[in-house]
N, C-alpha and C positions, 0 to 999 in steps of 0.2 A: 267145385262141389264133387264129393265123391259120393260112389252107390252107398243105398242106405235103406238096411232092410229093418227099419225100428218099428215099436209098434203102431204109428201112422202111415206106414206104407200104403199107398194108394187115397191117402187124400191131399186133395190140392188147395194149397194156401194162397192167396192173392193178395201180396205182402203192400200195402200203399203207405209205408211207415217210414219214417227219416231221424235219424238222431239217435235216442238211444233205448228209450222205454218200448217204442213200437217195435222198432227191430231186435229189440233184447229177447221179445214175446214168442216172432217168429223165428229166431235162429231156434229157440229151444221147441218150436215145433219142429222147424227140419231135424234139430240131432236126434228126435225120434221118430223120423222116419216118412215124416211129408213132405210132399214136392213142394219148394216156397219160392214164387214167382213176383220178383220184386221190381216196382214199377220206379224207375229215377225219370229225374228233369233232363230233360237233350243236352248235352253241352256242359254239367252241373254233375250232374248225381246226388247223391246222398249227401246234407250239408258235412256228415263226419268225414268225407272223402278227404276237406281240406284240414283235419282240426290236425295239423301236423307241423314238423317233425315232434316223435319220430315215425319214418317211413318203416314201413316193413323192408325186409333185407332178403336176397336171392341167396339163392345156394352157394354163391365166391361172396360173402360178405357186401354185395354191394348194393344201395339203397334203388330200391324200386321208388316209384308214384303212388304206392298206394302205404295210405297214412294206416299206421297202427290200433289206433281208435276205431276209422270204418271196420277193419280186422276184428274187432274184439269182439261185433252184435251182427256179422253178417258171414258167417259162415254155412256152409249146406243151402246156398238158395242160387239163384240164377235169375241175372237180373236182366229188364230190356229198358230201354228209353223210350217213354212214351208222352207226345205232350199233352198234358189234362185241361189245356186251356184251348186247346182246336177240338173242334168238333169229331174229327179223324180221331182224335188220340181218347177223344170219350167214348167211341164207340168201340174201340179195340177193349178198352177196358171194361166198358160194360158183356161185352161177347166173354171176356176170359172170368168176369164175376157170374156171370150164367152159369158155366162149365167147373166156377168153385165148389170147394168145400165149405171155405173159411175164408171171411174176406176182413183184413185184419188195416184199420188206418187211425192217423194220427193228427188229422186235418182237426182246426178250429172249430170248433162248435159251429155245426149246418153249412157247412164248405164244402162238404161232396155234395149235398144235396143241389147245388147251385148248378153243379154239374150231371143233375140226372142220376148220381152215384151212392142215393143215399140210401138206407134199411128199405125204407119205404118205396123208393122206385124199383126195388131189386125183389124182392121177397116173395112177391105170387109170381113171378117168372122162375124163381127159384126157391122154392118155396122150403127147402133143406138146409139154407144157406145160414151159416152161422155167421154175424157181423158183429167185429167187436170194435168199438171205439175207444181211445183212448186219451186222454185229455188231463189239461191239469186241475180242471175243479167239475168236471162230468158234465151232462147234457142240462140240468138243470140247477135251480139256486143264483142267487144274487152273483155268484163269481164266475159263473159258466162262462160266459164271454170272453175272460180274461186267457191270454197266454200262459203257460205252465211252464216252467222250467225248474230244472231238481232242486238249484241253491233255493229259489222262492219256498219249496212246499218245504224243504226242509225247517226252514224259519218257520213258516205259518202253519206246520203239522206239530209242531213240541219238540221233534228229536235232538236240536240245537241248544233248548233249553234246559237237555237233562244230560247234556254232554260237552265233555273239557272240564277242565279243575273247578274247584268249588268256589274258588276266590279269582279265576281267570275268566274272560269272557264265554258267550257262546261258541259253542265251534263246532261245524259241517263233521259228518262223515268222511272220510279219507276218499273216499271213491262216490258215484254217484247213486248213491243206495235209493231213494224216492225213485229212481227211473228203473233201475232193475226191478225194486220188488213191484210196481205198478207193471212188469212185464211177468213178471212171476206170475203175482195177479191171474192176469189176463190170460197168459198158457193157461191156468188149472182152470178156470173158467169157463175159456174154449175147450177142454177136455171134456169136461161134464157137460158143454152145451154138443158136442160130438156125439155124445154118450145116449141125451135127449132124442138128436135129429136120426139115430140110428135107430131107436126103438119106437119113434109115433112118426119119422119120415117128415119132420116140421123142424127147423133151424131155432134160431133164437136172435136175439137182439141183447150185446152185451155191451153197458156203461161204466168203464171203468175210467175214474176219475183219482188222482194222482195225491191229493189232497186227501181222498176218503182212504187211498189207502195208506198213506203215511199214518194215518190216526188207525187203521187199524193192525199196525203193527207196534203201535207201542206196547203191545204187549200188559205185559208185567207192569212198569211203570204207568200203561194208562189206568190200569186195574187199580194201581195202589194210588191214587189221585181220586177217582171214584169215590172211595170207599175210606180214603183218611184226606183228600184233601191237601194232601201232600206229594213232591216227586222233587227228591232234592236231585244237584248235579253231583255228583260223587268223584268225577275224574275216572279212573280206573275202576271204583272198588264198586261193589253189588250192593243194591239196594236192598235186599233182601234173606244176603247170605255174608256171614263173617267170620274168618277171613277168606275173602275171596277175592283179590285184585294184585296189582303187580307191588313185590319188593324189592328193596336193594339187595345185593347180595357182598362179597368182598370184592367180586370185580365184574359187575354191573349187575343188571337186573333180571327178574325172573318172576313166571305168573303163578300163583301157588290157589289152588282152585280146592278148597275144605267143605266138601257140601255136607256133612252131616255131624252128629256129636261123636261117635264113634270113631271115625276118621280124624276127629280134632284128637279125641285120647290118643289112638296111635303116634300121630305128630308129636304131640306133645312129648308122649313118655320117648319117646326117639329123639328127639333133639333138646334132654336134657329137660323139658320144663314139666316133668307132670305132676306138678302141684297145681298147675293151670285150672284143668279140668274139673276139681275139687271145689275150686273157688266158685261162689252162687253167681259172682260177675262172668262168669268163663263158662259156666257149666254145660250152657246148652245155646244153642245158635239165635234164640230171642234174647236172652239176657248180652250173647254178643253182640247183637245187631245193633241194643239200647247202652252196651257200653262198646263202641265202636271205635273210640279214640285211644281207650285203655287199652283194645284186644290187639289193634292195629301198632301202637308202641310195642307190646311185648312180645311182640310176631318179627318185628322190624328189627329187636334187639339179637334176638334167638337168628336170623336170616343173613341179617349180614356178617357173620361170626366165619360162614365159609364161603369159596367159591359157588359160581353158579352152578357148575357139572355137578360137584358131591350136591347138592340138593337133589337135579336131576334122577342123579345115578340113583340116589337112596332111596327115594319118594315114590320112581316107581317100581321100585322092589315091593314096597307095601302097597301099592296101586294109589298112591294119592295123588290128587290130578296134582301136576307142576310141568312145566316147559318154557322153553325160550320162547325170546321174542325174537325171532328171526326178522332179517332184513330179505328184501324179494331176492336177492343173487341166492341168498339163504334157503328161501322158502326154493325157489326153482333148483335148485342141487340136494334138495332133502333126498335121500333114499325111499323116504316109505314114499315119498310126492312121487317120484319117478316112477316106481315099481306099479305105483297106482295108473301111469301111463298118462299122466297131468299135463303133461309136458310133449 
């Protein structure tokens, strides 16, 4: 953990989370600036401690014990060992959830409470104390009881359903996205429940359920099911904008991002088609959305004609979104990534 003068300086988190939505929540309160005091099993820790190889690596290249995964949700905290199933180890924690700010955990629906740890034991001895749960279908409703985990909610939240090819199966997010943004969540939540306990000197009690928020980040797509009933799987391309998704090129591919009619004339009259534009099928980004097969052909014909740099290079001369698909050796050697201090 290094010093960290962010804008939580001087509040203390009381991190009782494992895996990866609860500590995803409070790493990003520590990198702005809270002390986050994280409670592991004696002999165990954190179950990500084992999810490895690969191991993180020392300064001569050579592989440490500690797995890359626990690395990626637990940085800026300091952790102890404490056992929650002795009574010793309940009272340590309940003295250090006294002296919290923010007591942030990931236990099973009423499993702290078992242990004396719950909102409700805690709250008139501290009555500031912000408590946030986290879970994968919240404190109440028919599926509260159940276990959460990301592949489950991503299936049973939509996002599966409206991702991967259109004629291919369903298919997961690349990364554990239901557990990040259910810690997103929870950080902005505990901000604003900060925000509360600072101005009336009263904490909060917050329910964040993993399920409630995979559905509400569908967004766009949960909107456009609402309200038409529909939310097809598109593979690459936008549901709502045309062309907007990835092309061939003459020697591989590239994302070409057209978000308005203006932007499509430019394209057009620059690579040769500006008869496009003219045409009632082309003219305007609903007539493309509804002719999406046609706009997509003739995007496809016009794209693979050059290389992927000359797109690049030309496209944003006239600021039209377009870029690679980097691979991560890719992504971690970019320039602007580095400059940004990503790395």
């Amino acid at each position: 953990m290094t010093d960290n003068n962010g804008a939580l300086a001087g509040i203390t988190v009381l991190d009782l989370t494992r895996v990866l939505a609860g500590p995803y929540c409070t790493q990003l309160l520590g990198d702005l600036g809270a002390d986050v005091i994280k409670i592991e099993r004696p002999g165990a820790g954190d179950d990500t401690r084992k999810f490895a190889p690969p191991f993180v690596t020392d300064d001569a290249g050579n592989e440490t014990t500690e797995s890359a995964y626990f690395m990626s949700a637990n940085r800026n905290k300091r952790s102890v060992e404490v056992d929650l199933t002795s009574e010793a180890g309940q009272d340590i924690v309940r003295q250090l959830a006294l002296q919290a700010d923010v007591l942030v955990e990931n236990f099973k629906t009423g499993n702290l409470a078992k242990y004396g740890l719950g909102y409700d034991d805690l709250k008139d001895a501290n009555p500031k104390l912000v408590y946030c749960s986290i879970t994968g279908f919240g404190q109440t409703g028919p599926y509260a009881q159940r276990p959460g985990y990301d592949f489950l909610i991503q299936g049973m939240g939509g996002i599966m359903s409206i991702t991967g090819e259109a004629e291919g199966e369903p298919q997961k997010v690349g990364v554990p996205i239901a557990d990040i943004m259910s810690g997103m969540f929870a950080a902005v939540a505990i901000n604003g429940a900060l925000r509360h306990s600072t101005v009336t000197g009263q904490g909060q009690y917050i329910d964040i359920g993993m399920l409630d928020t995979q559905v509400a980040w569908l967004v766009n797509q949960g909107m456009n099911f609402i309200h038409s009933g529909q939310a097809e799987r598109l593979g690459n391309a936008h549901p709502n904008i045309v062309p907007y998704q990835v092309f061939k090129s003459a020697d591989g591919h590239i994302v070409l991002a057209i978000g308005n009619d203006n932007q499509f004339r430019t394209f057009c009259d620059f690579a040769g088609a500006p008869e496009l534009p003219d045409d009632p099928m082309f003219a305007t980004n609903d007539a493309r959305v509804k002719n999406r097969t046609e706009t997509v052909a003739k995007i496809q014909a016009i794209i693979e004609q050059h290389p992927s740099q000359y797109w690049l290079d030309e496209l944003e001369k006239m600021k039209i979104g377009c870029g690679p698909i980097n691979t991560l050796d890719q992504v971690f050697a970019d320039p602007h990534v580095l400059a940004r201090e990503m790395v």
